[in-house]
C-alpha positions in Angstrom: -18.3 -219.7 -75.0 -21.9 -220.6 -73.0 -24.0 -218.0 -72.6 -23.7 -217.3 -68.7 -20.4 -216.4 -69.2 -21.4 -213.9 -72.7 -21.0 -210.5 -71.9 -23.8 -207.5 -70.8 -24.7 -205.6 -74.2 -22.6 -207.2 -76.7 -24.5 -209.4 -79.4 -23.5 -212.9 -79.6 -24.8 -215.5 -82.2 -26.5 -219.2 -81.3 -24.0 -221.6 -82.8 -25.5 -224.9 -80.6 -28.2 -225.7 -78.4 -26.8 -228.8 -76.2 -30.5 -229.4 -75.1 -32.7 -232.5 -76.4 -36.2 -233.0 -76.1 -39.3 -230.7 -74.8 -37.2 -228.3 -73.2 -35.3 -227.9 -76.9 -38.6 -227.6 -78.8 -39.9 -224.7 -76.3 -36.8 -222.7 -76.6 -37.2 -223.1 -80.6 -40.2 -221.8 -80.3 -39.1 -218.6 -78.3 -36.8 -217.8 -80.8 -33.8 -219.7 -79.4 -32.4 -221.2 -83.0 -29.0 -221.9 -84.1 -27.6 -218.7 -86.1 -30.2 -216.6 -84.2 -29.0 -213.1 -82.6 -29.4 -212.5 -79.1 -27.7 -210.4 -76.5 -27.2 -210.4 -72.8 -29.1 -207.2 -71.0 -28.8 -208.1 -67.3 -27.3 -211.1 -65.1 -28.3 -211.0 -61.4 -27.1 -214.1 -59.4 -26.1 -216.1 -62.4 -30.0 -215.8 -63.9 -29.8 -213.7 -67.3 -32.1 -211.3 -69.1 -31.6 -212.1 -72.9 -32.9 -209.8 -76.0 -33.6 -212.2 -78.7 -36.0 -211.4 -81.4 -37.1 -207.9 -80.6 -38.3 -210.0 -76.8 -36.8 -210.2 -73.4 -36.6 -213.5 -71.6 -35.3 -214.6 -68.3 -33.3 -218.1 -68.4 -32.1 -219.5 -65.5 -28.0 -220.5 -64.8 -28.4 -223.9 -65.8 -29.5 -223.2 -69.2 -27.7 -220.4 -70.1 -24.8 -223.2 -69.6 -25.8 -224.9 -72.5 -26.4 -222.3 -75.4 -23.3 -221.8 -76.9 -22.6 -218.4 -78.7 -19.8 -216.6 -80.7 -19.6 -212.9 -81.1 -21.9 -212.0 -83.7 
């Protein structure tokens, strides 16, 4: 499953980052890895607040559509 649809409080794994480039290297640097933890705290109007790495961080719709996770 993507991450938009993940849900609220439940912690999910990274298995895939379908993301090249720029954008990929940022996220990699934020924490978003494959394997990594992370877990969905809000979603308001499709934008998400994530815990990952003992950080939140706000990712847009678009985005969120294209980390896949699995329940961790």
């Amino acid at each position: 499953m993507n991450l938009s649809i993940a849900p609220i409080g439940v912690p999910m794994k990274i298995v895939k980052i379908k993301i090249k480039g720029e954008q990929q290297k940022q996220l990699a640097n934020m924490g978003f890895i494959e394997t990594a933890n992370i877990t969905v705290v809000s979603e308001t109007v499709g934008n998400l607040i994530v815990n990952i790495k003992d950080s939140r961080v706000g990712l847009g719709k678009d985005l969120a559509q294209k980390i896949i996770v699995t329940p961790a």
